[in-house]
C-alpha positions as CSV (number, residue, x, y, z in Angstrom):
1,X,0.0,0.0,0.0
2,X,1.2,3.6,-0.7
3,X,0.5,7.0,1.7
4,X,-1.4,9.6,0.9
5,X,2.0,11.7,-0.2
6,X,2.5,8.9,-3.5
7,X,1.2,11.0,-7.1
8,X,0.1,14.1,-4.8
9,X,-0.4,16.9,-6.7
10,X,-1.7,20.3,-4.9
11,X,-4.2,22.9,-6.4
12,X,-1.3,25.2,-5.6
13,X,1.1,26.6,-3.3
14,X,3.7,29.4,-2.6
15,X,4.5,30.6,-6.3
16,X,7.8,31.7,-5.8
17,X,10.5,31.1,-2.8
18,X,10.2,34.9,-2.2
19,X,6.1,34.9,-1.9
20,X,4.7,36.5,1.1
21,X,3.4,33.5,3.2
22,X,0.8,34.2,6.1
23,X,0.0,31.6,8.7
24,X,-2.3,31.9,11.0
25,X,-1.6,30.2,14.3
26,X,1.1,30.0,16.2
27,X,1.1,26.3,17.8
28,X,2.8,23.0,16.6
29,X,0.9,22.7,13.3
30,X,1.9,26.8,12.6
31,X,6.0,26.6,13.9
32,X,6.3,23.1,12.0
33,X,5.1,24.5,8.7
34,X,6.9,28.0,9.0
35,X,9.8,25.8,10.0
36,X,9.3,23.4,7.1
37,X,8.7,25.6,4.5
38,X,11.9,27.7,5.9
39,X,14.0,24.7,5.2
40,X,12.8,24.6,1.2
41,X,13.7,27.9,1.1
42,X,10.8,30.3,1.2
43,X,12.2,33.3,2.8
44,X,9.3,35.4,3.8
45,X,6.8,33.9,6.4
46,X,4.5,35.5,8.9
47,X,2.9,33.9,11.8
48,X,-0.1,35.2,13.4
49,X,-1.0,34.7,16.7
50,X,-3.6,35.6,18.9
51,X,-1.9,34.9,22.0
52,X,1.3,35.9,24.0
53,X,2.5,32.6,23.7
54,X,3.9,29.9,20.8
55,X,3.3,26.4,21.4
56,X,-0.9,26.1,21.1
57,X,-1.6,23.1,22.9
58,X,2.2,22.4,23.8
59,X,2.2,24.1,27.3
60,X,5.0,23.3,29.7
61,X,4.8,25.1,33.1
62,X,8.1,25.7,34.4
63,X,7.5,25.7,38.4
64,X,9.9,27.2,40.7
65,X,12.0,24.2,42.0
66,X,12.4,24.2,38.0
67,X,10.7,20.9,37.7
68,X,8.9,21.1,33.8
69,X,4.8,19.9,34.3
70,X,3.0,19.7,30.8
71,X,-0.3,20.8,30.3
72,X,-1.2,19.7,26.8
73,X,1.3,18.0,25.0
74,X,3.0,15.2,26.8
75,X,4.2,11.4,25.6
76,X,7.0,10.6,22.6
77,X,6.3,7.0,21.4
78,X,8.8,5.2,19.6
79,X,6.9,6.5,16.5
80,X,8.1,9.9,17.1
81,X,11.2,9.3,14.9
82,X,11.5,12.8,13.0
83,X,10.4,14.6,15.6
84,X,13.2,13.6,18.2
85,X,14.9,14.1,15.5
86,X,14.2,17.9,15.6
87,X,14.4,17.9,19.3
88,X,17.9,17.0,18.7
89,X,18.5,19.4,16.2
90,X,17.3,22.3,18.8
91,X,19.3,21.2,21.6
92,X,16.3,20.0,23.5
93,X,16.1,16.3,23.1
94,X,16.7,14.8,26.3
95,X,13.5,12.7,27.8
96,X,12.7,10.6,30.8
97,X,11.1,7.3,30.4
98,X,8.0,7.3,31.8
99,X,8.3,3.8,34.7
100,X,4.8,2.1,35.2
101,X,1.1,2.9,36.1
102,X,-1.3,2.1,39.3
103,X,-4.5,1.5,37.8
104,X,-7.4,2.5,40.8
105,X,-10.9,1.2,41.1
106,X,-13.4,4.4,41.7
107,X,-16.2,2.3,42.5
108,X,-14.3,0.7,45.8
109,X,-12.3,3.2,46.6
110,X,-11.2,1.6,50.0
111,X,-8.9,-1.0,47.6
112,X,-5.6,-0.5,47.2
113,X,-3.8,0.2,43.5
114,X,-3.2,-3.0,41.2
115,X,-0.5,-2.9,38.4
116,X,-1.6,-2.2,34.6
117,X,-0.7,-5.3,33.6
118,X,-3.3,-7.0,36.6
119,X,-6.0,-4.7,35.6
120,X,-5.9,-5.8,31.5
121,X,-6.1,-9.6,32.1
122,X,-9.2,-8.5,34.6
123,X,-10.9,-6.0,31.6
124,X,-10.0,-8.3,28.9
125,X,-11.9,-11.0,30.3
126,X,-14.8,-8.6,30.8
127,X,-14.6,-8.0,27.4
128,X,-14.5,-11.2,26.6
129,X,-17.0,-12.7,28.9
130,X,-14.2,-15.4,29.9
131,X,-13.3,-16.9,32.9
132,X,-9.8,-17.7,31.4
133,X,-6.2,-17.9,33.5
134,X,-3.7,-14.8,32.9
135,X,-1.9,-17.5,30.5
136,X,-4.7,-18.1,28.4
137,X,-5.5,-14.5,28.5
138,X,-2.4,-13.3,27.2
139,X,-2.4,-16.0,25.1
140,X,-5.8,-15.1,23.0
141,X,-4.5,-11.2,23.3
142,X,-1.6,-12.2,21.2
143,X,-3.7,-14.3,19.2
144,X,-6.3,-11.3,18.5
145,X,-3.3,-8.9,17.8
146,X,-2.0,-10.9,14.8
147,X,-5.9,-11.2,13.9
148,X,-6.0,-7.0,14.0
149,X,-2.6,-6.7,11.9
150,X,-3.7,-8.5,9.2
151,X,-6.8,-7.1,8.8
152,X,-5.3,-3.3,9.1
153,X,-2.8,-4.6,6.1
154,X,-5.5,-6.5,3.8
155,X,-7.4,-2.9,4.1
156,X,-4.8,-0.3,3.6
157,X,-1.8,-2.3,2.9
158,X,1.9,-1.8,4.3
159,X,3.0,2.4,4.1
160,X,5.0,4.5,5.7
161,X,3.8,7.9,7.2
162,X,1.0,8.7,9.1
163,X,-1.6,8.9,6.2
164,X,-2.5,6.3,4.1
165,X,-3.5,6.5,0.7
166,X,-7.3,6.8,-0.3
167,X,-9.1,3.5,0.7
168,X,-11.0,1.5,-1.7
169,X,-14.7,2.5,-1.7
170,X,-15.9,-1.0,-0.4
171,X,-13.1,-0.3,2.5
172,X,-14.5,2.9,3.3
173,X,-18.0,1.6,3.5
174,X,-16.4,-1.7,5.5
175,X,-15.6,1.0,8.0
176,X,-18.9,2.9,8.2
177,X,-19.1,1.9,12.4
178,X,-17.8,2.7,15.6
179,X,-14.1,1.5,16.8
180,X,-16.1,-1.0,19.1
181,X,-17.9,-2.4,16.4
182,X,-15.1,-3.0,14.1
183,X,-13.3,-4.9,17.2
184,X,-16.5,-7.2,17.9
185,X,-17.6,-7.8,14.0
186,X,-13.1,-8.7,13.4
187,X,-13.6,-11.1,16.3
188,X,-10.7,-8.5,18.4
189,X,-12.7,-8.2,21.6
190,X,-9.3,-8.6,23.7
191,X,-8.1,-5.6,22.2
192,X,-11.2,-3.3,23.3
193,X,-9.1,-2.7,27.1
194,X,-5.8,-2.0,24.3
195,X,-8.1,0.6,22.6
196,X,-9.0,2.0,26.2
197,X,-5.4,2.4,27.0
198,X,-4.1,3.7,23.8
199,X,-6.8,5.4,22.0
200,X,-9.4,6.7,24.5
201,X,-7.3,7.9,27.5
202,X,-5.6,10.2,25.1
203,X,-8.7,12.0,24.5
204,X,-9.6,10.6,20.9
205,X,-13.0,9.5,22.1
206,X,-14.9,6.6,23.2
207,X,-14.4,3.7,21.2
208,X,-18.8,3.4,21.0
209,X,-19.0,6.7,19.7
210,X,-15.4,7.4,17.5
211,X,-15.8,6.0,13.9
212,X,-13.3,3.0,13.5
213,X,-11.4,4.7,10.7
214,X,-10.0,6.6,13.2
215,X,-9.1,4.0,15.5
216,X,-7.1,2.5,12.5
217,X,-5.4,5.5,11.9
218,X,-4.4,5.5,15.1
219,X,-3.7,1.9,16.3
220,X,-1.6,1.0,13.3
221,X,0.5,-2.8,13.5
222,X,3.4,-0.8,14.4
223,X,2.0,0.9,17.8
224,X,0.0,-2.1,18.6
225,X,3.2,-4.3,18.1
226,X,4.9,-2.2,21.0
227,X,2.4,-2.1,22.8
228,X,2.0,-6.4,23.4
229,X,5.7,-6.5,23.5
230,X,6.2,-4.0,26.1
231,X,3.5,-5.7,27.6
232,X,5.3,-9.3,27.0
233,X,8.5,-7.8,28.5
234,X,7.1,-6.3,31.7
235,X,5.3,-9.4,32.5
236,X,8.3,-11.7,32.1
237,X,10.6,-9.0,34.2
238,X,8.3,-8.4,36.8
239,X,7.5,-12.5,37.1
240,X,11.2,-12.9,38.0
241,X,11.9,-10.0,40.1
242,X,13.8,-7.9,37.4
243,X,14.4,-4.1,36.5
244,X,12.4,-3.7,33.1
245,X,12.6,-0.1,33.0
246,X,15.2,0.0,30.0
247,X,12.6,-1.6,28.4
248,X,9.9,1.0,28.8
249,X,9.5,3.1,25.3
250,X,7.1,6.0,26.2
251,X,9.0,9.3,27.2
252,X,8.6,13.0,28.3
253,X,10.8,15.6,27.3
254,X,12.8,17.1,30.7
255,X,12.9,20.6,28.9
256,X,9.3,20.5,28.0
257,X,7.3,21.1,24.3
258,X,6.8,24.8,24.7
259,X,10.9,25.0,24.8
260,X,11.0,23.1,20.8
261,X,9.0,25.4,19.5
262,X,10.2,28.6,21.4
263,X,13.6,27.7,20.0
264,X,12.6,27.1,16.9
265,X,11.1,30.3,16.3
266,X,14.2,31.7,18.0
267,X,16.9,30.2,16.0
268,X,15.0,30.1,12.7
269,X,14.3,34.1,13.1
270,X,10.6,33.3,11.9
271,X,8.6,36.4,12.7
272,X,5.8,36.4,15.0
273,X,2.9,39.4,14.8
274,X,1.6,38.8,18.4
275,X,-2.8,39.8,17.7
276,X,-3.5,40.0,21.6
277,X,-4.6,43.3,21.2
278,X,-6.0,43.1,17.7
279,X,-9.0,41.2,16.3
280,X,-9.3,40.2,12.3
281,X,-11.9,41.6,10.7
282,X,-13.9,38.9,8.4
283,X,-14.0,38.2,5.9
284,X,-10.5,37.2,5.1
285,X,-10.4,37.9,1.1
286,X,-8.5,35.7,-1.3
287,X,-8.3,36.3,-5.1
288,X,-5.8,34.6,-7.9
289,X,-3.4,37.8,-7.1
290,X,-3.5,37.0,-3.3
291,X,-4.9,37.1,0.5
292,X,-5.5,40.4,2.5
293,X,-6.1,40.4,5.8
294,X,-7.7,43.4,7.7
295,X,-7.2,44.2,11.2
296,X,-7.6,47.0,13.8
297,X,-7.1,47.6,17.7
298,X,-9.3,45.6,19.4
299,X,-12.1,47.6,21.2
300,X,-12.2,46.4,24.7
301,X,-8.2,48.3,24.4
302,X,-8.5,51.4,22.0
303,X,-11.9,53.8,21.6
304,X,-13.7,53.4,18.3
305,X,-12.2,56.3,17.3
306,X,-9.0,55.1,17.5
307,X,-9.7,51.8,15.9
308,X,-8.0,52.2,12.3
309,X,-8.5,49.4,10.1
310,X,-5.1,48.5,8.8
311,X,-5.1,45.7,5.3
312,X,-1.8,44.2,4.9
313,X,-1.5,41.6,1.6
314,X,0.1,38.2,1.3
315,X,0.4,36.3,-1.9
316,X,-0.3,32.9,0.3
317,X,-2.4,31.4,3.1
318,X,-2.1,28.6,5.5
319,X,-4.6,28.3,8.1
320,X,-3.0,26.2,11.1
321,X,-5.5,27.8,13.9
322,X,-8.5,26.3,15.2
323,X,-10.9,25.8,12.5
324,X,-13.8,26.7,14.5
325,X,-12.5,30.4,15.2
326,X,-10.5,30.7,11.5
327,X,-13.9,29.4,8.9
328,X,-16.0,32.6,10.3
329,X,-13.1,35.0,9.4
330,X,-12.6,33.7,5.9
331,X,-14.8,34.0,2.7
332,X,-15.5,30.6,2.5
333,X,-16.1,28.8,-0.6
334,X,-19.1,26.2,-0.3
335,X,-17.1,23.3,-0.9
336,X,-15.0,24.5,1.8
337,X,-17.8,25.1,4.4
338,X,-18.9,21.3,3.1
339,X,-15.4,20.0,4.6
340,X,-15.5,21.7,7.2
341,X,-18.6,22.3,9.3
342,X,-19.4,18.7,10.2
343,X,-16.6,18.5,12.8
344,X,-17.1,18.0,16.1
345,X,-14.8,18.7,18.8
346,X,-14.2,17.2,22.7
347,X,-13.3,19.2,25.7
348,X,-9.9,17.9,27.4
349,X,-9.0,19.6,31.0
350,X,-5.9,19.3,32.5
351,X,-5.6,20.8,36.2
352,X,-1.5,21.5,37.9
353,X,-2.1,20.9,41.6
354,X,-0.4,20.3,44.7
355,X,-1.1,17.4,47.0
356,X,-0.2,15.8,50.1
357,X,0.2,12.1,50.0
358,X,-1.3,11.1,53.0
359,X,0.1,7.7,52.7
360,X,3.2,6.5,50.2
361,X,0.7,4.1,48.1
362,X,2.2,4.0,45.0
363,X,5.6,3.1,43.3
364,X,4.5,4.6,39.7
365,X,4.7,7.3,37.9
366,X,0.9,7.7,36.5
367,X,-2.1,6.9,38.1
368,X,-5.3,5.4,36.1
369,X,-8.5,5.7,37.2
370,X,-9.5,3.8,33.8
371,X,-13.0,2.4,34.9
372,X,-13.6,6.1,34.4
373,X,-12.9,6.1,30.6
374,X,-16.1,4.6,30.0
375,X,-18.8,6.8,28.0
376,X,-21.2,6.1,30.8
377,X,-19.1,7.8,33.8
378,X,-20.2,11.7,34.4
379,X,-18.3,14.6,32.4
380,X,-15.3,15.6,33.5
381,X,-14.7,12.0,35.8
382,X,-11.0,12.0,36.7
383,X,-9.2,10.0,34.1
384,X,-5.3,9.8,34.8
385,X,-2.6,11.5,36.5
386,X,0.8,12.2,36.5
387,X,3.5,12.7,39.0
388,X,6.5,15.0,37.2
389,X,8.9,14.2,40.3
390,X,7.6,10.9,40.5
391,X,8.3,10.0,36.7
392,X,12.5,11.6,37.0
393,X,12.5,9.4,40.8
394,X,11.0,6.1,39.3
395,X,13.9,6.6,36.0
396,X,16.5,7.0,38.7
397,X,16.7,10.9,37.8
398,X,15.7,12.4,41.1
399,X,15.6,11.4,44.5
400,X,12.0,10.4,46.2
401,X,9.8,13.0,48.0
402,X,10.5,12.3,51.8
403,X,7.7,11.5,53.6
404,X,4.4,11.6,53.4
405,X,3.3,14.8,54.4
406,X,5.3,16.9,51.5
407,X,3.7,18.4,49.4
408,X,4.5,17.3,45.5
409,X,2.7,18.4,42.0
410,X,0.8,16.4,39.6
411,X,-1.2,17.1,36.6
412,X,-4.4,15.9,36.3
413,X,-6.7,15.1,33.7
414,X,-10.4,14.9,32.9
415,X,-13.2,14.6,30.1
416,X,-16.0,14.9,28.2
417,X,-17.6,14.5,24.7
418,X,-19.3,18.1,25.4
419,X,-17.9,20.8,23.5
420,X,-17.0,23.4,25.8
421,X,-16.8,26.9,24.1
422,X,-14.3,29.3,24.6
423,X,-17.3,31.7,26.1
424,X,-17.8,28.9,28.7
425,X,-14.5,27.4,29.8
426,X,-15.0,29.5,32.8
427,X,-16.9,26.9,33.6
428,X,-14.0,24.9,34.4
429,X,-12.7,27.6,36.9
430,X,-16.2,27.3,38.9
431,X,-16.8,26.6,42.6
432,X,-19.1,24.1,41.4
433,X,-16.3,22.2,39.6
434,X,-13.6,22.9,42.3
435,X,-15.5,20.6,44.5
436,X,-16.5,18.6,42.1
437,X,-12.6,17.8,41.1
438,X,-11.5,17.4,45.0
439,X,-14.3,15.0,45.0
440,X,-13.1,12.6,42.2
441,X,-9.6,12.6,43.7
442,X,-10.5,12.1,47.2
443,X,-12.7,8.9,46.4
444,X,-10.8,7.5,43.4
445,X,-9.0,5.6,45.9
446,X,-5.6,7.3,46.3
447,X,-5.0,8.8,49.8
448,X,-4.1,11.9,49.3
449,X,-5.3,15.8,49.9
450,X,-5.3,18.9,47.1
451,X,-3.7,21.4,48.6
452,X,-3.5,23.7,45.9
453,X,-4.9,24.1,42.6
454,X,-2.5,26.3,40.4
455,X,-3.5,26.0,36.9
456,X,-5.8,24.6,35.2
457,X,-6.1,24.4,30.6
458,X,-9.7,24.3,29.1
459,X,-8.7,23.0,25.4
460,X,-10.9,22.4,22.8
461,X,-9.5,18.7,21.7
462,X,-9.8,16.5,18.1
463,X,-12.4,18.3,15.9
464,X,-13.3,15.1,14.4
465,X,-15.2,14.8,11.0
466,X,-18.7,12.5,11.3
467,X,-18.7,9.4,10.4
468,X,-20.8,10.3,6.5
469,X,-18.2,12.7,5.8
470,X,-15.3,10.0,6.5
471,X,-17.3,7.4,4.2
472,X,-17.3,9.6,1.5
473,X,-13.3,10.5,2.0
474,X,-13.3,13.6,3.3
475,X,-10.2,13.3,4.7
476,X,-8.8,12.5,1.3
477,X,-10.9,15.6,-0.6
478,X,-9.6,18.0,2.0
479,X,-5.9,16.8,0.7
480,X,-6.8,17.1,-3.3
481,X,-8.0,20.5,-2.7
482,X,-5.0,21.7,-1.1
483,X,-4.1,25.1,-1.9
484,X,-7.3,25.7,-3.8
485,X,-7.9,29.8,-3.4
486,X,-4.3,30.5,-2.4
487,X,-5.0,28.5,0.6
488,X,-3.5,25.1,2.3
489,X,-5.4,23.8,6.1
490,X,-3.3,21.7,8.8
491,X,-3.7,20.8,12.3
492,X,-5.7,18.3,13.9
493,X,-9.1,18.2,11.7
494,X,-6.8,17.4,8.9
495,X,-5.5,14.1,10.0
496,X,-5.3,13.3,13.7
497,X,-4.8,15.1,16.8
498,X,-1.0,14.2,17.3
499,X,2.3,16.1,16.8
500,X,3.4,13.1,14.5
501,X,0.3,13.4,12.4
502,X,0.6,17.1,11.8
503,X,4.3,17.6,11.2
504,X,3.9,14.3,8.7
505,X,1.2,16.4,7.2
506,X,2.6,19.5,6.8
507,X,5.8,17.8,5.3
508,X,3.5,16.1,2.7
509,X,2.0,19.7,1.3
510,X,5.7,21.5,1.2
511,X,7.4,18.2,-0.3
512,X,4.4,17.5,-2.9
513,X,4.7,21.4,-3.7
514,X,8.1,21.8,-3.9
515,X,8.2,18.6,-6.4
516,X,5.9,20.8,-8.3
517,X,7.6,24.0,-8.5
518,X,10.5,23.0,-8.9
519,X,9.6,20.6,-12.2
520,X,10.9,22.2,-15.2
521,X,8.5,23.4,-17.7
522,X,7.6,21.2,-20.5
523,X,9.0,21.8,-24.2
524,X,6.0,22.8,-25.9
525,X,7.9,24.2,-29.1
526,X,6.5,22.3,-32.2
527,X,8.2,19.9,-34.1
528,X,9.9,21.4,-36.8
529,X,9.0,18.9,-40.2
């Protein structure tokens, strides 16, 4: 099988290295393309962002015993090749591997933490409705893993990248159900707690609600493969008493996300109009001679009189912001507005707090409330959390918190399929959901008390495209239309919410373009007779 990059051919581009490129958005999809197209050799880019701050949903907090706690962006798989490759390249590449997870039962609270491992044999034969031993457990999970790879390679075939070519239409309409469904009608029920672990707890979705494409776009043989063998490994390690950390594959970055892309913006020179105190007027125009964006003060800052509206003109625009806020602002075409209004986005919060173990009742470095991460739980049910001191102490980085009445940080995470606007994140700042927060933790079954709550992200996570609009390959008509009205789209609604996804992406338009601009022109003199 080929990906989607094989034969792509855009509607158009950046006519020249010298054009005047605007991007909109200043987080990982808007660095990595200003970055990307920098190193082709366009000269003259222009991000725009609305807030103080680069990085979008990469947002490291730096706290004052310089300990680095991230807030959006987190985990490097072993699939994140190319981009610790660019870590590297910045000077920022060091990680941590992240060292094992207590998996806690909300519903008896009173029970102490089991191992990851314990808790899958336990879901799988839930899933299963089996009564099975651990051996033949782990035994019909392997089994049902082999069952999944083949089927992901007789529907899309072996490829590199993150994006597959088109699928058949017969595979397309094969995939017209939910993740679950795929898994029961495949015979993969074992691999329903796998999806749990790696698909939903990210905050992709529920696998009774996501459609399965995206599960496979996801959960491809390679990530599953690592998965069953890190698996395989810590089971044999732990069963004889061994250290099976330098096994473990999934990292954090001790310098944090938000450093990458500061320093990429710093070393690259890549210029940054901050709009904090500005607001775009719609629509955003775009012609066959260019894009021109208009702007003024923004109001609640300057009077009206002051409020000059200033035009400045690009020759090219890439949209890497928020689709939600970005499709109002632009004069968008119909075939555009067809793409693009059937997504539907998630609410992910993430809350930096300070606690006070009130017993030492744990030896890992995350905590999994995964009973939680169930589509019948409550919004916002506590999902997971993670110990920054604990992580660098369990990978023999930092010595352990003394005692259990010191106070330590952890990030935690919660839910819901709701999507919380901007207007109403405050919401999420609410006495109402203060309590309700304390409340999760305090009867989740870790002994602990919140000391302090100080900082919590509201983000708007995974527009996702409905299930019809997948069926017909929308993914796949959003990438032929590519630079269609001097414009190319990237970030999450593109592909998948994922750093790898988007930076594959936005290599696939610059390196498909480039192919194109730089192909000489074809000898159209006539034959002389």
């Amino acid at each position: 099988g080929d990906n989607a990059s094989v034969g792509l051919e855009l509607q158009g581009g950046p006519r020249s290295r010298f054009a005047r490129i605007a991007i909109i958005g200043g987080g990982p999809a808007g660095i990595h393309m200003a970055y990307t197209l920098r190193k082709a050799g366009f000269t003259n880019i222009t991000i725009l962002e609305k807030s103080p701050r680069v990085g979008g949903k990469s947002c490291s907090v730096t706290q004052s015993d310089g300990m680095v706690q991230e807030m959006g962006t987190c985990y490097l798989s072993p699939d994140y090749v190319e981009i610790k490759e660019l870590m590297a390249e910045y000077g920022v590449g060091d990680q941590v591997k992240v060292i094992g997870r207590t998996v806690w039962d909300p519903d008896h609270p009173a029970e102490a933490g089991v191992r990851f491992e314990k808790w899958l044999m336990k879901a799988i034969r839930k899933a299963c409705n089996s009564r099975a031993s651990d051996t033949f457990t782990s035994m019909r999970l392997l089994s049902e893993c082999v069952r999944y790879i083949a089927k992901h390679r007789q529907l899309f075939g072996h490829y590199e990248g993150f994006m597959m070519a088109e699928p058949a239409p017969e595979v397309l309409e094969e995939l017209n159900c939910t993740i679950e469904e795929f898994l029961t009608k495949t015979n993969c029920n074992a691999l329903k707690p796998i999806f749990i672990l790696a698909y939903t707890l990210q905050g992709y979705g529920y696998i009774q609600t996501t459609p399965a494409l995206y599960g496979l776009l996801w959960v491809t043989p390679k990530l599953l493969g690592g998965l069953v063998e890190q698996l395989k490994v810590q089971n044999s390690m732990s069963s004889n008493g061994e250290d099976s950390s330098h096994h473990k594959s999934i990292t954090i970055l001790k310098a944090g996300w938000s450093a990458l892309w500061q320093r990429i913006v710093d070393d690259e020179s890549l210029g940054i109009e901050c709009l904090t105190d500005v607001e775009i007027i719609a629509p955003i125009t775009r012609t066959d001679s260019g894009v021109t964006i208009r702007h003024r003060p923004h109001p609640s800052i300057y009077s009206r009189q002051e409020s000059a509206t200033k035009a400045t003109k690009f020759d090219f625009l890439v949209v890497a912001a928020p689709i939600r806020n970005i499709l109002p602002l632009l004069d968008a075409r119909k075939e555009e507005r067809r793409m693009l209004d059937n997504l539907r986005t998630a609410t992910f919060v993430t809350c930096l707090c300070k606690y006070r173990p009130l017993k030492q009742d744990t030896d890992a470095a995350i905590d999994c409330w995964l009973d939680n991460v169930s589509i019948s739980r409550p919004p916002f049910s506590v999902w997971s959390a993670r110990d920054s001191h604990h992580v660098r102490h369990m990978a023999n980085e930092l010595e352990p918190i003394e005692g259990p009445t010191t106070d330590a940080s952890m990030v935690v995470y919660q839910y819901t399929e709701e999507n919380v606007s901007e207007e109403d994140s405050h919401h999420a700042s609410s006495d109402e959901f203060d309590a309700h927060f304390r409340k999760q933790l305090s009867t989740n079954g870790r002994q602990l008390e919140i000391t302090s709550e100080d900082e919590r992200m509201v983000w708007s996570y995974f527009p996702r495209h409905s299930q019809e609009a997948l069926s017909q390959g929308v993914l796949w008509r959003l990438l032929e239309n590519q630079g269609k009205y001097n414009t190319w789209y990237t970030g999450a609604y593109t592909s998948f919410e994922s750093i790898n996804a988007i930076t594959d992406y936005n290599k696939m338009l610059v390196n498909a373009w480039v192919r194109q601009l730089d192909a000489p022109e074809p000898d159209v003199r006539a034959e002389v007779v």
